[in-house]
mmCIF file of the C-alpha atoms, coordinates in Angstrom:
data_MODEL
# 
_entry.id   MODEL 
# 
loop_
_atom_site.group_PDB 
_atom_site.id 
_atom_site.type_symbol 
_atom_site.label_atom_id 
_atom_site.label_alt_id 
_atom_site.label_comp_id 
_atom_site.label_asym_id 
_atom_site.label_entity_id 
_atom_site.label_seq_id 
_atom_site.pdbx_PDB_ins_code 
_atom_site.Cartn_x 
_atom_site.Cartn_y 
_atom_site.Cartn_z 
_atom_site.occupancy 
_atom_site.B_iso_or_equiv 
_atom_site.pdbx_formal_charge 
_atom_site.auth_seq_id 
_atom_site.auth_comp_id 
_atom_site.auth_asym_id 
_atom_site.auth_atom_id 
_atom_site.pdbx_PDB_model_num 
ATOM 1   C CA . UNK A 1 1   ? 10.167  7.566   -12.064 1.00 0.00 ? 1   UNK A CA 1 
ATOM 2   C CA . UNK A 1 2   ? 9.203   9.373   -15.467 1.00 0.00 ? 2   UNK A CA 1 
ATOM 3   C CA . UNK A 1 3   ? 6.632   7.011   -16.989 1.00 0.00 ? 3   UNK A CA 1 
ATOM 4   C CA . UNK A 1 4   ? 5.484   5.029   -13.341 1.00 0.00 ? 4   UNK A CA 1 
ATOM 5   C CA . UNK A 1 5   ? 4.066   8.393   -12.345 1.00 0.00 ? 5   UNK A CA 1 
ATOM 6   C CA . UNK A 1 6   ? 2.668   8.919   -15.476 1.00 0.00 ? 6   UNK A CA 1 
ATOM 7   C CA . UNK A 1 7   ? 0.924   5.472   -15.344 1.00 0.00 ? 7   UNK A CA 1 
ATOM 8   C CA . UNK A 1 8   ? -0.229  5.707   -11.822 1.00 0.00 ? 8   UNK A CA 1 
ATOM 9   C CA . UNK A 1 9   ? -1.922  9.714   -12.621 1.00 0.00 ? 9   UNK A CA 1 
ATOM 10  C CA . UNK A 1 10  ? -3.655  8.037   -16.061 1.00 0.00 ? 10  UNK A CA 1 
ATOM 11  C CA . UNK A 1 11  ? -4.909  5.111   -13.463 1.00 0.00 ? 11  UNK A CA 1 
ATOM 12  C CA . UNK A 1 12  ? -6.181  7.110   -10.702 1.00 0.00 ? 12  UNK A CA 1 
ATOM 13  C CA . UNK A 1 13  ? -7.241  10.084  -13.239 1.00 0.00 ? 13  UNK A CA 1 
ATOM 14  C CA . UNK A 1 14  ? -4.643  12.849  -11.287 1.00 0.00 ? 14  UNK A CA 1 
ATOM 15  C CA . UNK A 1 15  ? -2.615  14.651  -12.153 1.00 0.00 ? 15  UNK A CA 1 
ATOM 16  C CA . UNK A 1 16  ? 1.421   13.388  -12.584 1.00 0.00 ? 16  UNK A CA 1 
ATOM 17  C CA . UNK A 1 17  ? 2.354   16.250  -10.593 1.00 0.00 ? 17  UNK A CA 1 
ATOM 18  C CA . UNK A 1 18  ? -0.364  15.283  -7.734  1.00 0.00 ? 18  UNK A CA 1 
ATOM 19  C CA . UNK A 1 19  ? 1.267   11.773  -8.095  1.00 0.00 ? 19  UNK A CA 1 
ATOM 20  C CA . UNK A 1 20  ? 5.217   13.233  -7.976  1.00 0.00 ? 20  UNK A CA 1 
ATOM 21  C CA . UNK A 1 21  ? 4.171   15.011  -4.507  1.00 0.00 ? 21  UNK A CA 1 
ATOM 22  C CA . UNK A 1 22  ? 2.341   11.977  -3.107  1.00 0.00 ? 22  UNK A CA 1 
ATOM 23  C CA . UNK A 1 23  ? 5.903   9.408   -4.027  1.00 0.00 ? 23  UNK A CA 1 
ATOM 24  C CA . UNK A 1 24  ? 8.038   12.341  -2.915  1.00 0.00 ? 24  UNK A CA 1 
ATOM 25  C CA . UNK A 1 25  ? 6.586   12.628  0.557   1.00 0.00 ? 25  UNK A CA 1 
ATOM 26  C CA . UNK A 1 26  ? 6.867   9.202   2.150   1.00 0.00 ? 26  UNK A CA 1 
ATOM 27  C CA . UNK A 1 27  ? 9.780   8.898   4.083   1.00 0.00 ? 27  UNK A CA 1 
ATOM 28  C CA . UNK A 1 28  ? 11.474  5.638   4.550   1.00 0.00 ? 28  UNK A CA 1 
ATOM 29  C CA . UNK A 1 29  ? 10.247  5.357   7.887   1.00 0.00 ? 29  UNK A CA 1 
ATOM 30  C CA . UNK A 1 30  ? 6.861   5.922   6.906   1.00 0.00 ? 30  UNK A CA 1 
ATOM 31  C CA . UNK A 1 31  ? 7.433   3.206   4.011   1.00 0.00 ? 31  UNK A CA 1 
ATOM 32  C CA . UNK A 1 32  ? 8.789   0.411   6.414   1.00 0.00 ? 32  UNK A CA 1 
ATOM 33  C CA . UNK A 1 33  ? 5.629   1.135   9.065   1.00 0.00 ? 33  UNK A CA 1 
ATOM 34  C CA . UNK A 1 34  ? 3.127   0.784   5.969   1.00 0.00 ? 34  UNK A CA 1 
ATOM 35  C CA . UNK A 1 35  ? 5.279   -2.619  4.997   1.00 0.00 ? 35  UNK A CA 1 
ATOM 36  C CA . UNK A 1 36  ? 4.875   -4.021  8.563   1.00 0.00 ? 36  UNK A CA 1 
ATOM 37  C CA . UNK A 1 37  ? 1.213   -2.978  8.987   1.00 0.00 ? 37  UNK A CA 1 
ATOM 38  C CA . UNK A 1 38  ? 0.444   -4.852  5.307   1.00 0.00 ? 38  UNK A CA 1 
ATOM 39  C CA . UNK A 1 39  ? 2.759   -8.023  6.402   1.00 0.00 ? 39  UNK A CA 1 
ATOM 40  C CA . UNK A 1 40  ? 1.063   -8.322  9.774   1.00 0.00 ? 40  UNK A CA 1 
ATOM 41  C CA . UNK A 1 41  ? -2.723  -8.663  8.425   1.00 0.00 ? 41  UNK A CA 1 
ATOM 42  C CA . UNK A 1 42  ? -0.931  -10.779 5.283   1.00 0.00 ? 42  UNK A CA 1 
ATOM 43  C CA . UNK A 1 43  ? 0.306   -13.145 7.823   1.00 0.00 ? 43  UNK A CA 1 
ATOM 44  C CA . UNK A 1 44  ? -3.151  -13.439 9.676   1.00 0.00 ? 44  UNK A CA 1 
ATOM 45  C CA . UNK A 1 45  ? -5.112  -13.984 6.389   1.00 0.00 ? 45  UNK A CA 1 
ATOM 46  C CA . UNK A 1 46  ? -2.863  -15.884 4.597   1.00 0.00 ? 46  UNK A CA 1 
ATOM 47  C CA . UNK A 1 47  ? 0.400   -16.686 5.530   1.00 0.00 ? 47  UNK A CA 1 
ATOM 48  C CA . UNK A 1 48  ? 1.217   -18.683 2.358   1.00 0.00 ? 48  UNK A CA 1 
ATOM 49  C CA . UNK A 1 49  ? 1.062   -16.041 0.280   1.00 0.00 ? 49  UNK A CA 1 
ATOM 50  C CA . UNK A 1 50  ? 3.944   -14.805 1.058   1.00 0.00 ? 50  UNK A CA 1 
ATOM 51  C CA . UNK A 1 51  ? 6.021   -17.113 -0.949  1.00 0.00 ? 51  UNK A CA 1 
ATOM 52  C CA . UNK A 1 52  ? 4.005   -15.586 -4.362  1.00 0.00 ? 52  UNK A CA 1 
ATOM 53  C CA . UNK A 1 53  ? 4.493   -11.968 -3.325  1.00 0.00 ? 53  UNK A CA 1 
ATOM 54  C CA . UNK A 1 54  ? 8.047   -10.658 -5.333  1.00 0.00 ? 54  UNK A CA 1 
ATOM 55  C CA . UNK A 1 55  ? 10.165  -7.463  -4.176  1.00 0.00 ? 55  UNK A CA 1 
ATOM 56  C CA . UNK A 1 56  ? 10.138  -5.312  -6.974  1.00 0.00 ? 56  UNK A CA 1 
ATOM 57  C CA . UNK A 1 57  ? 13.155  -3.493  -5.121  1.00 0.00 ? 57  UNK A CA 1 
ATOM 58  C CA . UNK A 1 58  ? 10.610  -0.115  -4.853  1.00 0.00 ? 58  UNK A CA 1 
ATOM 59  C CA . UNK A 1 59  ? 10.337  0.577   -1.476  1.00 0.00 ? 59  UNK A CA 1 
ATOM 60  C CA . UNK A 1 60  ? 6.559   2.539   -1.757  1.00 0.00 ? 60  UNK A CA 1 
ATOM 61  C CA . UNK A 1 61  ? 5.072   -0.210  -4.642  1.00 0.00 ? 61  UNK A CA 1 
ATOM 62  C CA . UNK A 1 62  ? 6.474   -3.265  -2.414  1.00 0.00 ? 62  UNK A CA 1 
ATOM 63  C CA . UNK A 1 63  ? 4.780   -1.582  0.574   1.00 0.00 ? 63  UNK A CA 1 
ATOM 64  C CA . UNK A 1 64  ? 1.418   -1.497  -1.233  1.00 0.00 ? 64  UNK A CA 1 
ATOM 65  C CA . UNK A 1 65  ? 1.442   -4.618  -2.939  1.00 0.00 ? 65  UNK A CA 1 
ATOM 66  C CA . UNK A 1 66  ? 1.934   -5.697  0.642   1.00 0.00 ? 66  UNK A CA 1 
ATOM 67  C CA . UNK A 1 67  ? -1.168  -3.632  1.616   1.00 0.00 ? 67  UNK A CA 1 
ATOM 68  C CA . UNK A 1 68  ? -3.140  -4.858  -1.099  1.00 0.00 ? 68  UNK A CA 1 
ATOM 69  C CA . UNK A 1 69  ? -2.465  -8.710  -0.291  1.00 0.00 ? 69  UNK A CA 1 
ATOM 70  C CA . UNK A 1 70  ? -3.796  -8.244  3.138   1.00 0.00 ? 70  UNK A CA 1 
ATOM 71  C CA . UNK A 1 71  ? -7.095  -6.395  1.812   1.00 0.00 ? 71  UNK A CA 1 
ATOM 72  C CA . UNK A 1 72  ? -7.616  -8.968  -1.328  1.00 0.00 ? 72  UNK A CA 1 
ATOM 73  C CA . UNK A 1 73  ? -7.191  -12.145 1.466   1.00 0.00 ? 73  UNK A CA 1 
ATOM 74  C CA . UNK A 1 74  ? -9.189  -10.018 4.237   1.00 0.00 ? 74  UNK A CA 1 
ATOM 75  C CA . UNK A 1 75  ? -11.871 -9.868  2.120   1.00 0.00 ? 75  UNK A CA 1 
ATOM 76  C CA . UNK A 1 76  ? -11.409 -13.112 0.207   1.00 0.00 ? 76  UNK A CA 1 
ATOM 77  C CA . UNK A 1 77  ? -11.189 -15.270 3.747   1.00 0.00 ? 77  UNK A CA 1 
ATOM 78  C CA . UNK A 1 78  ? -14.266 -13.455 5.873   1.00 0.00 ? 78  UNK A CA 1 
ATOM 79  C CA . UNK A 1 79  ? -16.544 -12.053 2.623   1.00 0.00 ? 79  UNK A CA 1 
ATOM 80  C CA . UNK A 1 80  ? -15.588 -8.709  3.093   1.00 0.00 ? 80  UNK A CA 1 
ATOM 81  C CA . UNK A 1 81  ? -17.266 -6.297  0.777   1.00 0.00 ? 81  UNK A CA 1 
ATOM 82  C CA . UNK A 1 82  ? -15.677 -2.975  1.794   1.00 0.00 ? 82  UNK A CA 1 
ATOM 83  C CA . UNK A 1 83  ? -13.242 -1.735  -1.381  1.00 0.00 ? 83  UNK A CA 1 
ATOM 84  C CA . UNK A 1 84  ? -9.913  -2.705  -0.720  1.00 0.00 ? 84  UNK A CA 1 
ATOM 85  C CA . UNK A 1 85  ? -9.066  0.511   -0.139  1.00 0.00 ? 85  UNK A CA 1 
ATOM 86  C CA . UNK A 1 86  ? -10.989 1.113   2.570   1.00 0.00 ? 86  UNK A CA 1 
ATOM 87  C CA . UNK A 1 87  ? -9.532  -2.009  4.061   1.00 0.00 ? 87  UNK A CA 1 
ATOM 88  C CA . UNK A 1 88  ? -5.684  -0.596  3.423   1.00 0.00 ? 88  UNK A CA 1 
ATOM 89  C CA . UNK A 1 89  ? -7.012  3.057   4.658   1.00 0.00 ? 89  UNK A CA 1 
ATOM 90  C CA . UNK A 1 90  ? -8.054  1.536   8.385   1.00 0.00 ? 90  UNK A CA 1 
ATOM 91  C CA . UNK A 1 91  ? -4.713  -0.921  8.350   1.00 0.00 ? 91  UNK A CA 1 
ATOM 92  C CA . UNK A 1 92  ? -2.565  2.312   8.094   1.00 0.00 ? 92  UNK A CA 1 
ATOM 93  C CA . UNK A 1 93  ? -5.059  4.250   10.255  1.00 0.00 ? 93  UNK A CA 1 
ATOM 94  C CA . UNK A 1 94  ? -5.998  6.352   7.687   1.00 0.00 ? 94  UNK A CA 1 
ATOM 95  C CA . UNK A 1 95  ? -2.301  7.881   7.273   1.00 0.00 ? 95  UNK A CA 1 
ATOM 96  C CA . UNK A 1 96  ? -1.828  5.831   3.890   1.00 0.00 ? 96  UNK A CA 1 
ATOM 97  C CA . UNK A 1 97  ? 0.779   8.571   2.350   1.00 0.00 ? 97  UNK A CA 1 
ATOM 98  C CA . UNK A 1 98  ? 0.861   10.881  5.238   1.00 0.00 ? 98  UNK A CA 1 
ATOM 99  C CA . UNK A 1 99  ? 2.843   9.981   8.340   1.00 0.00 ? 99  UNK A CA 1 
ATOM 100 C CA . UNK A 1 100 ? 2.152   11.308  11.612  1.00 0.00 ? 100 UNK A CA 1 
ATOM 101 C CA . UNK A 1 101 ? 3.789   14.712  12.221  1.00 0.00 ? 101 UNK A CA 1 
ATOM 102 C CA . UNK A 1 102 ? 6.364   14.640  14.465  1.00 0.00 ? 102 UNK A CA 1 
ATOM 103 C CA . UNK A 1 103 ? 7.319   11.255  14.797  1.00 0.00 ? 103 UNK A CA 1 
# 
């Protein structure tokens, strides 16, 4: 996980240890819910792209990249202007990293 960490802090101008904490704390649950929520918009917007969309065999970045296909085609299809981000913070209801406690 060494240098993806390191990568993602330099990116998003945290810390690595910010960015350890944030990978450590999804559970797999929590990963295949975020998966589901990003394939479910994906297949509204744009089915077909699915088919250019490769499993990188990491759980939390195949999630994302999920969650980022839906916001790029979202905004892409109905001119959209909200950040992607704010797009992939209301598809996960705002719990992006942090399931629900509890269940």
């Amino acid at each position: 996980m060494g240098s993806d960490t390191l990568r993602i802090a330099e990116r998003l101008d945290r810390p690595e240890s910010t960015v350890r904490r944030w990978l450590r704390r999804v559970p797999p649950e929590h990963l295949h819910w975020m998966y589901t929520q990003g394939c479910e918009r994906l297949a509204t917007y744009a089915a077909d792209a699915f088919s250019r969309i490769r499993n990188t065999r990491n759980p939390l970045h195949h999630a994302l990249t999920m969650l980022a296909a839906a916001a790029f085609h979202a905004r892409e299809r109905f001119g959209f202007e909200d950040p992607p981000w704010t797009l992939i913070g209301m598809y996960t209801r705002g719990r992006l990293l942090a399931p629900p406690r509890g269940g």
